[in-house]
N, C-alpha and C positions, 0 to 999 in steps of 0.2 A: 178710315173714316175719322174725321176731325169733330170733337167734342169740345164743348163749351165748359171752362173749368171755372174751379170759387175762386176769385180773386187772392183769400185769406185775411182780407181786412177784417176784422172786431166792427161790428155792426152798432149803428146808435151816432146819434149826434154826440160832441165831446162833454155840452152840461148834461146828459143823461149818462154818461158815463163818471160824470163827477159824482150824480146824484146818487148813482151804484155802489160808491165805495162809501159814503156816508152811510146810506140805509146798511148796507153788511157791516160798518161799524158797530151798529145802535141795534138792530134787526138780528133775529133769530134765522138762521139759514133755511130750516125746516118750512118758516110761514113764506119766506120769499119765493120757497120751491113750490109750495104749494099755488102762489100768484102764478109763476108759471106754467102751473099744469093746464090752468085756468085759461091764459092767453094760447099756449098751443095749437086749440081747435079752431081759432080764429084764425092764427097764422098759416096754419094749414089751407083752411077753407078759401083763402083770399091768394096766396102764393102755391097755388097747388102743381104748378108745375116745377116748381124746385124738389119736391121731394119725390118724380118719379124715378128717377135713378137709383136710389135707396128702395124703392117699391118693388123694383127690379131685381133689385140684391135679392131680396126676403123672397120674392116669387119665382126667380128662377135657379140663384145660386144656392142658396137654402131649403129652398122648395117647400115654404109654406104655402097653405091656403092663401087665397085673397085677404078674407076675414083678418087670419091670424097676421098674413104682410102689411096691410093696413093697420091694427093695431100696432105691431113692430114698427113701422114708420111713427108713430106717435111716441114712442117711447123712446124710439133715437131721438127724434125732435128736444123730446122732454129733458132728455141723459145729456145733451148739445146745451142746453139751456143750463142744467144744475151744475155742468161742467165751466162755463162763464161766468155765473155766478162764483163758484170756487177760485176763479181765479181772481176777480172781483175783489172777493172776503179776503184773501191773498193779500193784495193792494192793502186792506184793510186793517193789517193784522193778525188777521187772525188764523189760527196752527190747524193740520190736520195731523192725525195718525195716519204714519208709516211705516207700512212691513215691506220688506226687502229681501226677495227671493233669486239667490244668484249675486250679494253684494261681492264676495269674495273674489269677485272676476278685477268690478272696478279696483278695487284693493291692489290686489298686486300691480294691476296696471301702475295706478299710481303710485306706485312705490318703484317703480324702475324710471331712468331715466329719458325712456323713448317717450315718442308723442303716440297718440293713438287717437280713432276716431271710431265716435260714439251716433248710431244711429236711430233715428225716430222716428216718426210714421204718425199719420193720421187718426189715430186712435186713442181713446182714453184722453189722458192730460198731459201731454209729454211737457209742458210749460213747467208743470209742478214741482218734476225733478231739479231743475234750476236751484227752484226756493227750497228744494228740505234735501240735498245732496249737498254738501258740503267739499268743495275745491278745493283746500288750504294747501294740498302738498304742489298743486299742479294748474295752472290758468285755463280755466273752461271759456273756447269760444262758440261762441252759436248763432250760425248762420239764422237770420228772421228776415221775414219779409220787410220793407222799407216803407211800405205804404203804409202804416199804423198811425191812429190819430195819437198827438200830443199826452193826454191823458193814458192812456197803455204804454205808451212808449217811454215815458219818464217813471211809470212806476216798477215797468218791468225793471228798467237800468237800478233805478235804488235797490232794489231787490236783489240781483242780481250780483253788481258791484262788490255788495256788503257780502258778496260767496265766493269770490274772485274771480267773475264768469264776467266775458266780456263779447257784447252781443256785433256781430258781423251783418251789415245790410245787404244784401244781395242788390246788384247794381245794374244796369244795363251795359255799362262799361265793362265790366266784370272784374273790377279789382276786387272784388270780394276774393276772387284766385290767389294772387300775391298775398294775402294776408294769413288765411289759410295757409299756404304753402312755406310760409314766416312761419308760424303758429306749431307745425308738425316740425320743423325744422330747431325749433326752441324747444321739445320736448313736453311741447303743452297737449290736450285735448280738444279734437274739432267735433263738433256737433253738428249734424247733416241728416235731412229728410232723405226719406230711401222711399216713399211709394208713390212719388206722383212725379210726371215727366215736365210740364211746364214749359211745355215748346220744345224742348231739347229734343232731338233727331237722335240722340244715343240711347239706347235701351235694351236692354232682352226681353223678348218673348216668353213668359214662363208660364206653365199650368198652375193656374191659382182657383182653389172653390169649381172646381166643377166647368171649366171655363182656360181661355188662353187670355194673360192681359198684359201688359207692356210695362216693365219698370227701368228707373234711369239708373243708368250704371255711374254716374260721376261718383261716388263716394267711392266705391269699389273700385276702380280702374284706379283712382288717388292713394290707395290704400295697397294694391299691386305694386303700385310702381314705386311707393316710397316705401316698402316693405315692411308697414305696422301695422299692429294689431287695431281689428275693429270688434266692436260689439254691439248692442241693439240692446235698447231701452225701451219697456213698455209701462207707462204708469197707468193702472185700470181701478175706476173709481169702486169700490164696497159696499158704502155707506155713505151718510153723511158727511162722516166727519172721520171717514179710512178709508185709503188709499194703498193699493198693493203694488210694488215696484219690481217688476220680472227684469232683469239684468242675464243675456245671457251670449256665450261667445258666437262668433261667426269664424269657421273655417276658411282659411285661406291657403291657397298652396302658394308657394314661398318661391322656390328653387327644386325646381324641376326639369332636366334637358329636354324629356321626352311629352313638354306640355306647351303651349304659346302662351302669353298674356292675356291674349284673347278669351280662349279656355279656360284663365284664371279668373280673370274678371264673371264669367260667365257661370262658373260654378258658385262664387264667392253670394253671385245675386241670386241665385236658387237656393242656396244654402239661409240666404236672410230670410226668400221670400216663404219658405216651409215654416221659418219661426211665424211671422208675421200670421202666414194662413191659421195656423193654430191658436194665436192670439184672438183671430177674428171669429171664428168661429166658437171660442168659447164664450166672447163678450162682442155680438152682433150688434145691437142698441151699442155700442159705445165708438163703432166705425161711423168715424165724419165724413161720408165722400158721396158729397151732392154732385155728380155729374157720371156718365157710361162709364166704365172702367173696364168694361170686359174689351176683346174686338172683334 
């Protein structure tokens, strides 16, 4: 069954989004989250078919009450919005605290001369890492979406830049491939979404949350075949103004007679999607994913 997915464009005309990064200039983060709490019931109320997919999460994979999936739909909503905001004030300026559990992984990585690839997911802030990860030994590339208005796009690049991170558009051509495959070849760092398929016809089938759902194997089959290490980044919001960064490795079998690539690929994505599942389940409210996921 074929499911209708988010685009991933940053929502808002481009002077509403100008107008964003001034007030989080000037503006206290706490009164802007509070505007928001405030718009949410509205947005809810008038686009209410966006969030039954998430309604779905909480009532059937989670298995709350109505009540309590309903209220949880609000609070994603809400946790969606203060996470925009943050990247906003970002734009802006301005710092959050960051704890980092599992940094020792990236460390060594980048302290050897292979390339590696670093994966992220729909959850939390994964943008964030960008800005308070620091590259200096080793060029971070990171696939994004291409369709981004002007205004996001120019400020992620200055951001980004200034860290040695160099953002890759995902193209219909597909030479975002060749650049990537430049990139791991230079011994640099590729950055790659691991939970949403996006038309691609490649995927495994794995038990996730109570449910069977489909993830795409590009990052892993790339990471097989060019024989480096991968790992998976979670940035999950705390506070206000802290942010907690779970960094942790992803098994891969190497060289094996008595295994296929196939099989490699295939464990390498069970092996992400168990971290991932764990992730989701401790911070529900902070998974972005407006559309069926299960099948």
């Amino acid at each position: 069954m074929e499911h209708k997915q988010w685009s991933g464009r940053t929502g808002g005309q481009v002077w509403m989004q100008k107008s964003l990064v001034l007030m989080c200039r000037f503006i206290d983060l706490r009164i802007l989250y509070f505007i928001m709490g405030c718009v949410v019931p509205f947005y809810m109320l008038f686009s209410h078919k966006g969030y039954i997919s998430i309604y779905h999460f909480f009532r059937k994979q989670i298995g709350y009450s109505p009540i309590k999936s309903f209220w949880n739909v609000f609070l994603n909503h809400l946790m969606f919005g203060q996470i925009i905001l943050d990247r906003f004030a970002t734009y802006a300026g301005k710092k959050f605290d960051i704890e980092i559990e599992g940094n020792e992984y990236c460390n060594d990585l980048y302290s050897k001369g292979q390339g590696f690839i670093l994966i992220g997911s729909h959850i939390g802030n994964f943008e964030l890492a960008g800005y308070s990860i620091g590259c200096d030994k080793k060029r971070f590339n990171s696939m994004v979406f291409e369709g981004e208005t002007e205004i996001v796009r120019k400020n992620r690049e200055k951001i980004l830049n200034e860290n040695n991170i160099r953002l890759i558009p995902v193209k219909d051509d597909m030479s975002h491939i060749f650049l990537i495959n430049d990139a791991l070849c230079n011994g640099e760092v590729v950055g790659m979404p691991a939970d949403r398929i996006f038309g691609s016809q490649k995927y495994v089938e794995c038990d996730f949350i109570k449910g069977k759902a489909k993830f795409p194997i590009g990052a892993f089959a790339l990471a097989v075949q060019r024989e480096v290490p991968i790992i998976s980044i979670f940035v999950m919001k705390q506070n206000y103004r802290k942010y907690k960064i779970y960094v942790k490795p992803i098994d891969i079998v190497k060289k094996q007679d008595d295994i296929t690539k196939k099989e490699k690929i295939e464990l390498s994505v069970n092996n992400f999607v168990k971290q991932f599942e764990s992730i989701v389940v401790k911070y529900p409210t902070q998974w972005f994913n407006y559309y069926e996921f299960w099948t």
